[in-house]
C-alpha positions as CSV (number, residue, x, y, z in Angstrom):
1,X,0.0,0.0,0.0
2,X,2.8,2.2,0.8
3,X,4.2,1.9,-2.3
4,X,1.2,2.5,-4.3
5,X,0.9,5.9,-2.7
6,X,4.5,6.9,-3.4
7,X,4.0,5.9,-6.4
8,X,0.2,8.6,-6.9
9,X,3.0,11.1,-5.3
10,X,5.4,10.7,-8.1
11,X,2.6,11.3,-10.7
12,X,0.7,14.4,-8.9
13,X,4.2,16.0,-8.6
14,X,4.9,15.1,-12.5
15,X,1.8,16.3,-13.1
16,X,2.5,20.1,-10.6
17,X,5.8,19.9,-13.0
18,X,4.1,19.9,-16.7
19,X,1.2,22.0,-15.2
20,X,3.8,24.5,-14.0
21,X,6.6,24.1,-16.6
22,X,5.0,26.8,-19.2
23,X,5.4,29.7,-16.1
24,X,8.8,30.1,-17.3
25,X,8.0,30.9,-20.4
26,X,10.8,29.0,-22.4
27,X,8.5,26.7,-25.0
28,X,11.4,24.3,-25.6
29,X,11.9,23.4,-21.8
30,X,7.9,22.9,-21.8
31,X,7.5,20.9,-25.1
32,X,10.5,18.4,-23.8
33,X,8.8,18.3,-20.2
34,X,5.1,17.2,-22.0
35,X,7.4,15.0,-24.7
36,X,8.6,13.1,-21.8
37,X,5.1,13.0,-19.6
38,X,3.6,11.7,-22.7
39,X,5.9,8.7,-23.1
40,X,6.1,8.3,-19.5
41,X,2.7,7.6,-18.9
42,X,1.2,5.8,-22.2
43,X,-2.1,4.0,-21.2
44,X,-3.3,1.1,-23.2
45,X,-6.4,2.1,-23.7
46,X,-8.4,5.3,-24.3
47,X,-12.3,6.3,-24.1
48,X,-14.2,7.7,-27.2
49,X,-14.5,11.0,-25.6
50,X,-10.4,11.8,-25.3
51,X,-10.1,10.2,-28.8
52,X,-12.6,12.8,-30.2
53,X,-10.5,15.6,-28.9
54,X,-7.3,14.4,-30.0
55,X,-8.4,13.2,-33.6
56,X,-9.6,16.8,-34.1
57,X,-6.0,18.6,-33.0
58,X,-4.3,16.1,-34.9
59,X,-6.6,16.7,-38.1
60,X,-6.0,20.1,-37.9
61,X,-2.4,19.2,-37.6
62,X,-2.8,16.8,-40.4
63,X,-4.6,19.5,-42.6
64,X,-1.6,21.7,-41.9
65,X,1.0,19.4,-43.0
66,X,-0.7,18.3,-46.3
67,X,-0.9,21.6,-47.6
68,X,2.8,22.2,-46.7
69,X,3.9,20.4,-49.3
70,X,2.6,22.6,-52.0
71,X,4.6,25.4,-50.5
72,X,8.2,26.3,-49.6
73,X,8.6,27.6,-46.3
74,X,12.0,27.4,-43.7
75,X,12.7,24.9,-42.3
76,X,12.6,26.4,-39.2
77,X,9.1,28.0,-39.3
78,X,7.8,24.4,-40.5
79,X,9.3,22.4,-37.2
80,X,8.0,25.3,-34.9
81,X,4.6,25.0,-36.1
82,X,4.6,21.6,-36.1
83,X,4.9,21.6,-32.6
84,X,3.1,24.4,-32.1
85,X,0.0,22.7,-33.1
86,X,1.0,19.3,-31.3
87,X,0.2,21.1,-27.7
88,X,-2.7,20.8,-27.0
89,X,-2.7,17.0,-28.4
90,X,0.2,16.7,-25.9
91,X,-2.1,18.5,-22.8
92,X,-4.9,16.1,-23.6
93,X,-3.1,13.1,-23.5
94,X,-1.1,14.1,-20.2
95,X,-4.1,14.9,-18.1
96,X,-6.3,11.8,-19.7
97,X,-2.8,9.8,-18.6
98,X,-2.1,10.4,-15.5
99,X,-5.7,11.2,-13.7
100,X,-5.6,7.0,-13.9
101,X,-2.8,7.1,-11.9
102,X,-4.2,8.9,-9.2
103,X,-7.9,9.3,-10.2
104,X,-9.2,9.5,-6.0
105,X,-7.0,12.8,-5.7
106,X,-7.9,14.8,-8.9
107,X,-9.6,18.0,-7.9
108,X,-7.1,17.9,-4.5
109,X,-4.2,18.0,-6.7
110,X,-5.6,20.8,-8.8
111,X,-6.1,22.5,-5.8
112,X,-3.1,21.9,-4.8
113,X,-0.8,22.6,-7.7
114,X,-2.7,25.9,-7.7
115,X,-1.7,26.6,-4.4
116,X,1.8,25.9,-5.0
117,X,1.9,28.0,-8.5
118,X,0.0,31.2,-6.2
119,X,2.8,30.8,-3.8
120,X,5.3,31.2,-5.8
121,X,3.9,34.0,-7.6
122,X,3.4,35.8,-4.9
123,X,7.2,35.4,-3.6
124,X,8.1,36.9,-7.4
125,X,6.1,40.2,-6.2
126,X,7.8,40.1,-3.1
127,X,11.1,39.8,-4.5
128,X,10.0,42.5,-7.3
129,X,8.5,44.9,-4.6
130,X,11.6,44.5,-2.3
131,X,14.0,44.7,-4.6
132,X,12.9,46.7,-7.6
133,X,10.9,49.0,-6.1
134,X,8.0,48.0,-8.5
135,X,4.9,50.5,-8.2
136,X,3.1,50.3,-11.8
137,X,0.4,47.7,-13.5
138,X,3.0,47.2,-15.8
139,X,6.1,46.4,-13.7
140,X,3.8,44.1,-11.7
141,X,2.8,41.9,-14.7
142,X,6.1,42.2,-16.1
143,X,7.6,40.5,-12.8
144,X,4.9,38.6,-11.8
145,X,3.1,37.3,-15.3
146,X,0.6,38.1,-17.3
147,X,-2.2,35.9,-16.9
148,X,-2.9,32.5,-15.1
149,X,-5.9,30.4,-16.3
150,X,-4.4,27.5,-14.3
151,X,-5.0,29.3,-10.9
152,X,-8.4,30.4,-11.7
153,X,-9.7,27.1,-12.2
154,X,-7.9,26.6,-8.5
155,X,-9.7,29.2,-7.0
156,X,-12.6,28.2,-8.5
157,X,-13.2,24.8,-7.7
158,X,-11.7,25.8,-4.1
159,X,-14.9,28.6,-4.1
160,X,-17.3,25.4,-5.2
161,X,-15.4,23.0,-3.0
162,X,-18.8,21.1,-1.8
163,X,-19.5,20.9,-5.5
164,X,-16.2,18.8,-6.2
165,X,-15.8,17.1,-2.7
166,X,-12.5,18.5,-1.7
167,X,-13.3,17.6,1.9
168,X,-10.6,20.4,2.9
169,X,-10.5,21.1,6.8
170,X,-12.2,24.8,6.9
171,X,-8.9,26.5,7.5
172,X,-6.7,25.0,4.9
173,X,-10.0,26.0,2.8
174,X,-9.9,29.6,3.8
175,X,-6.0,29.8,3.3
176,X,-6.1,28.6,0.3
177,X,-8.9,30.4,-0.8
178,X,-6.9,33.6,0.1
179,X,-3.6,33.0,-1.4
180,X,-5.1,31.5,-4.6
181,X,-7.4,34.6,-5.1
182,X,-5.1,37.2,-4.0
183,X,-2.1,35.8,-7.1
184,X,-5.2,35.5,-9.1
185,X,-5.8,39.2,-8.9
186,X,-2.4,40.2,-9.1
187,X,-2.0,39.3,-12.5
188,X,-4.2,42.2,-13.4
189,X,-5.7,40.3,-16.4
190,X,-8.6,41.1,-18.0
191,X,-9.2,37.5,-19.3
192,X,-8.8,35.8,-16.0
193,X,-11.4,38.3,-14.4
194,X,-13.7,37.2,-17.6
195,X,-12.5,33.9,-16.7
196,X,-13.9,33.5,-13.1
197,X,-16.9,35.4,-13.6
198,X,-17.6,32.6,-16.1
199,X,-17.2,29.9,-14.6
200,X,-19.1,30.8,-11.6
201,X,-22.0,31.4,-13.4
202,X,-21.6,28.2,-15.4
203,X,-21.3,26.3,-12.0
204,X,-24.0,28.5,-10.7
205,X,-26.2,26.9,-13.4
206,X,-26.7,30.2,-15.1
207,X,-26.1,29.1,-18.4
208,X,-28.4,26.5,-18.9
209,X,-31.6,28.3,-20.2
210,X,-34.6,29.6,-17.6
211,X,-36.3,32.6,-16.0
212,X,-33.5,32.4,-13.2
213,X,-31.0,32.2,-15.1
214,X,-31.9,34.7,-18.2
215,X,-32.3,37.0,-15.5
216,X,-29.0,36.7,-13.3
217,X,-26.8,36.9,-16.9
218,X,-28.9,40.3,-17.9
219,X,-28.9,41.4,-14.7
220,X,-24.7,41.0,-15.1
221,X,-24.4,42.8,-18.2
222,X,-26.1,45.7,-17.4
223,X,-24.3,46.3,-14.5
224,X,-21.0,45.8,-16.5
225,X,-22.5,47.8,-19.2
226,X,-23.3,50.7,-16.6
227,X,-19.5,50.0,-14.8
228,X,-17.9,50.0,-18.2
229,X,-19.8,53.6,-19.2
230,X,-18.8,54.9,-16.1
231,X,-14.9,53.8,-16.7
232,X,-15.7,55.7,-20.3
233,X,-17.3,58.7,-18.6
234,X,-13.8,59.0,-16.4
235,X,-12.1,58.7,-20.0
236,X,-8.5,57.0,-18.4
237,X,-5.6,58.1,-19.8
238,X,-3.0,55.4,-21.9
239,X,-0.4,55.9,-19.9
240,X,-2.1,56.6,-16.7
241,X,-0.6,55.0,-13.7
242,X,-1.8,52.2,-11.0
243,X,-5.5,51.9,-11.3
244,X,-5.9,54.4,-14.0
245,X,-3.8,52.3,-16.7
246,X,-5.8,49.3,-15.5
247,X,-9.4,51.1,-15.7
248,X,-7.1,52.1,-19.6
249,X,-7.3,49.0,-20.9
250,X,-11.0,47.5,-19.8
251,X,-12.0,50.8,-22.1
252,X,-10.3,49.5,-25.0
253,X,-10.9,45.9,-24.1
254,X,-14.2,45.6,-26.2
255,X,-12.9,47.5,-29.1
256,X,-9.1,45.7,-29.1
257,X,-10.2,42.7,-31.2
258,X,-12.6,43.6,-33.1
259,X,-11.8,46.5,-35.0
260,X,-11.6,46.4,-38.7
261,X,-9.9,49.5,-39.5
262,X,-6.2,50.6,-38.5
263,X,-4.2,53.7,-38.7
264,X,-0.7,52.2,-38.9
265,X,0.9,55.9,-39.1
266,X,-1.1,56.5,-35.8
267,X,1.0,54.9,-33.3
268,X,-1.5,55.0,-30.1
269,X,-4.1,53.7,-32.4
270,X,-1.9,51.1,-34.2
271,X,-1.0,49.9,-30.7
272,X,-4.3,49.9,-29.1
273,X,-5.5,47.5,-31.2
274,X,-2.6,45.4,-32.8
275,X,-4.5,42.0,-32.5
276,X,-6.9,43.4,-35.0
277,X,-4.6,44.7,-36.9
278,X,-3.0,40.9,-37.3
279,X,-6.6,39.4,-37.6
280,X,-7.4,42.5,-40.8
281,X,-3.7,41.0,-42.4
282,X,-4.2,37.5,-42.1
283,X,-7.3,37.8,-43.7
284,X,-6.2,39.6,-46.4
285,X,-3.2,37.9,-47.0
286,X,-4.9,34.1,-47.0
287,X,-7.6,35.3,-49.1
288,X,-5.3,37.0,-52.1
289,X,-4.1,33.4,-52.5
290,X,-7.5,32.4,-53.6
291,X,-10.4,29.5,-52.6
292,X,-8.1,26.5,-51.6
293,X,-6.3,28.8,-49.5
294,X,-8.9,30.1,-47.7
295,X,-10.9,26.8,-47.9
296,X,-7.1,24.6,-46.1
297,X,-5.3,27.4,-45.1
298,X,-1.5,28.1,-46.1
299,X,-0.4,24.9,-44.1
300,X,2.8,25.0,-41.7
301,X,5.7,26.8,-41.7
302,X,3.4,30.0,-43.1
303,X,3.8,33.7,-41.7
304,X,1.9,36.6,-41.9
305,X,3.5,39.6,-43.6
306,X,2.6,42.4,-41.5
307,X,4.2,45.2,-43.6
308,X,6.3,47.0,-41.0
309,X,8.4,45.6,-38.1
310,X,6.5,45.8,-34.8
311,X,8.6,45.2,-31.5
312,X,6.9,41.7,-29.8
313,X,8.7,40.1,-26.8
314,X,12.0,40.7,-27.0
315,X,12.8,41.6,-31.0
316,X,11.8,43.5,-33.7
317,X,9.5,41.3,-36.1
318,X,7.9,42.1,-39.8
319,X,6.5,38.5,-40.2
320,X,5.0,36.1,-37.8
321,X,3.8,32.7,-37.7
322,X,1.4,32.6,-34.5
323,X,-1.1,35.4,-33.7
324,X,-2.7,36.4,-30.8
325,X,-6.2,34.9,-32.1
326,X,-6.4,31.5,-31.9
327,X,-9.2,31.0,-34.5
328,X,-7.0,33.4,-36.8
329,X,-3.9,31.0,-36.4
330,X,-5.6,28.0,-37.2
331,X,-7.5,30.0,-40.3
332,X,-3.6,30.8,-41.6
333,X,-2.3,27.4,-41.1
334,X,-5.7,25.2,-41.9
335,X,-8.4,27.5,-43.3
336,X,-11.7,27.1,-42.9
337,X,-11.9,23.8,-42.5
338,X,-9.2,23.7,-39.7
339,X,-11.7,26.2,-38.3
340,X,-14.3,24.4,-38.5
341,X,-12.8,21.5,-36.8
342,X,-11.0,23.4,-34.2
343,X,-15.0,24.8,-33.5
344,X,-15.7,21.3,-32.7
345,X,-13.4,20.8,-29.6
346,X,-15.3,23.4,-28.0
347,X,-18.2,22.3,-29.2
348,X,-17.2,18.6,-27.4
349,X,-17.2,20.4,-23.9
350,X,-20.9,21.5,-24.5
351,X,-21.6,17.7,-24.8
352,X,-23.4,16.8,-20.8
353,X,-22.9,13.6,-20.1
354,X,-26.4,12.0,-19.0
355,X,-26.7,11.9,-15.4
356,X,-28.0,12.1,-11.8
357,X,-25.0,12.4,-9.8
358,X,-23.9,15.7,-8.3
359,X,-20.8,15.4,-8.9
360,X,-20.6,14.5,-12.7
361,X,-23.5,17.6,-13.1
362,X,-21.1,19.9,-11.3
363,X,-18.0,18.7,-14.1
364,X,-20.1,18.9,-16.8
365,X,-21.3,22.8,-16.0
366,X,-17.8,23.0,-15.4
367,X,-16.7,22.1,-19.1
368,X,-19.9,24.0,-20.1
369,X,-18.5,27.6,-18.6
370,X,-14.5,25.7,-19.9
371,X,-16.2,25.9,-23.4
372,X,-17.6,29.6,-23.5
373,X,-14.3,30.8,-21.9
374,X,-12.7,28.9,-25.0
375,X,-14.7,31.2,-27.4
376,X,-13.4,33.9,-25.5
377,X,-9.6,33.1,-24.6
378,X,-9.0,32.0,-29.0
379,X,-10.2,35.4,-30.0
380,X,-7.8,37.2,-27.5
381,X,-5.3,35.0,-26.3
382,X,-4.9,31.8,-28.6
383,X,-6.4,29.0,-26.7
384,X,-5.1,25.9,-25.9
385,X,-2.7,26.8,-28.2
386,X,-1.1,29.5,-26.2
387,X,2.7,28.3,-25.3
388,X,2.0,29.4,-22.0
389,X,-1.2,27.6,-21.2
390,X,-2.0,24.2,-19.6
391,X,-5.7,24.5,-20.0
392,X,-5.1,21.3,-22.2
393,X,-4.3,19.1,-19.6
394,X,-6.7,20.5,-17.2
395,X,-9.6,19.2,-19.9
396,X,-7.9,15.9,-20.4
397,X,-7.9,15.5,-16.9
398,X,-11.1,15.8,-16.1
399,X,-12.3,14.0,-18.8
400,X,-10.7,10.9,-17.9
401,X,-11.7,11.4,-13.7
402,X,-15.4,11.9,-15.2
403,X,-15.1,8.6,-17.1
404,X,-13.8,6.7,-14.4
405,X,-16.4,8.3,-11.3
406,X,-18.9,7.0,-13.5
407,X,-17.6,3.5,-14.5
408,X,-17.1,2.9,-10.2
409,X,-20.6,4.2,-9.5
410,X,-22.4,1.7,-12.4
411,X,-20.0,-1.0,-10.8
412,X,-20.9,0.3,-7.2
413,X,-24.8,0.1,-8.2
414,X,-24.7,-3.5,-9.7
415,X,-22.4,-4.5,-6.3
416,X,-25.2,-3.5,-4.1
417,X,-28.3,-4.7,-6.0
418,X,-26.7,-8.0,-6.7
């Protein structure tokens, strides 16, 4: 028995490793960490409903690569993307993999790993505050990160922990409800703030259509429609400090990524709303090439021409391979059709899985508010597709824990009726 634990121990803290591995923001250390998860823990067998989410990343993938060799693209452009697109197969199969080695533990040790990433984001600040004196938005998310899906879903499940059974003693609840939500604000991202407030309607059961419910989500966005007139009334300046930058970009947050006209010689303008700007070239540029390219995309190894050099990360770049927009990345390297398919994975998480138990209701409203989040995080932020993100094996774990709860209550029910 002793050994069997050690051996759950190994795989939650393999599983901390490749959900924390993307914080450091060096792609090649995380692809080689998921590489060797992957291979680590092959299963021999795998349900329908993981299959149905790889097949459609790796048919995107496949789409991709097919039309790849009708062009001529570098080298190094063509291995990028290849794992690029390979992530969130990699995710899946990591979180399906190794929930059946410690399936009893799953939402703990999401709570858990959570608690651990919070904590060490929060030492970061420290160290920023002590010893760079930070005092702006910027600094802080500069030091600290940008945005952390990963903890929201902590903090989340933490806030609904009767819902998922954590069966946490009611201090360890409170401090971990504390740490988790206080890193989860500090990143100052918009997206994670859209992020909770989804979720906790979807686990509310706000989504699902009635009176109730029609209500509570109107009743939302007219109160964020009045807060979000009020933050125009007070007209923030761009590079306001503290608060104000903050209040800065919730004003331009609805316009951002959707605008479909750009002054590139107007610098504020140009950088207000560069994602558009990508999305308003990519679409031009795949649709000069005609149907087929627009119908399978320009396959991988392809880059977007955006007509001047624009300073992103760390360099000066004129043509890119990965946007910002998820949807638009897979419409450059797989068209429509990629599109189409990669509309299907979130369409997957929609898909309740028939039941009476608590528990499984609460998961599936949990993929539910997963899958309009999706919508959201690919038009802003890429995805699952993000090198940053882990939301991939999050989903693949979850999948696989809802499989097995379900298979151990049938055999449970035909134990005590026969």
């Amino acid at each position: 028995m002793a050994l069997v634990i050690k051996k759950a121990t190994l795989y939650q803290l393999l599983f901390g490793l490749c959900v924390y591995v993307p914080y450091f923001d060096n792609y090649e250390l995380t692809f080689a960490v998921w590489i060797f998860a992957t291979i680590l823990t092959l299963s021999n067998t795998y349900s329908l409903g993981i299959l149905k989410q790889v097949f459609s990343f790796a048919l995107i993938l496949t789409i991709a690569t097919i039309v790849f060799f009708f062009k001529d693209y570098q080298l190094y452009f063509i291995i990028r993307d290849i794992t690029y697109l390979c992530k969130p197969i990699l995710g899946l199969l990591i979180g399906y993999q190794l929930c059946k080695k410690f399936p009893h533990k799953v939402f703990q040790t999401l709570v858990h790993t959570a608690f651990f990433i919070a904590v060490m984001h929060l030492l970061f600040l420290l160290r920023a505050f002590v010893f760079f004196k930070v005092g702006t938005i910027n600094d802080i998310r500069f030091f600290g990160g940008y945005f952390s899906d990963f903890e929201v879903y902590g903090l989340i499940t933490i806030v609904f922990h009767q819902k998922f059974e954590l069966n946490f003693p009611k201090k360890k609840t409170i401090i971990y409800t504390s740490v988790i939500a206080l890193s989860a604000f500090l990143y100052l991202a918009r997206t994670n703030f859209i992020q909770f407030v989804i979720l906790f309607l979807a686990l509310k059961g706000y989504f699902e259509i009635n009176k109730k419910s029609v209500t509570v989500v109107l009743s939302f966005l007219i109160i964020g429609g009045i807060s979000y007139a009020g933050i125009w009334y007070l007209n923030p300046k761009r590079n306001g400090d503290g608060l104000e930058a903050l209040l800065y970009k919730i004003k331009i947050a609805p316009i951002e990524p959707f605008k479909t006209k750009i002054n590139r010689d107007d610098w504020k303008d140009f950088n207000d709303n560069y994602r558009s700007y990508e999305n308003i070239m990519t679409v031009r540029q795949v649709s000069r090439e005609g149907w087929s390219s627009v119908i399978f995309g320009q396959g991988i190894g392809s880059k977007v021409d955006l007509k001047q050099e624009v300073w992103l990360g760390d360099m000066n770049l004129r043509f890119i391979s990965i946007l910002h927009n998820g949807f638009m990345t897979i419409f450059l390297k797989a068209g429509l059709l990629g599109l189409f398919i990669y509309l299907i994975t979130i369409y997957l998480l929609f898909q309740k899985t028939k039941t009476i138990d608590p528990l499984v209701s609460n998961i599936n409203l949990l993929f539910l508010g997963t899958g309009v989040f999706l919508i959201f995080s690919n038009w802003v932020f890429m995805g699952v597709y993000n090198l940053s993100d882990n939301k991939s094996i999050l989903i693949g774990l979850i999948i696989c824990f809802r499989e097995i709860y379900i298979k151990q209550n049938v055999k449970n029910q035909h134990l005590t009726t026969s």
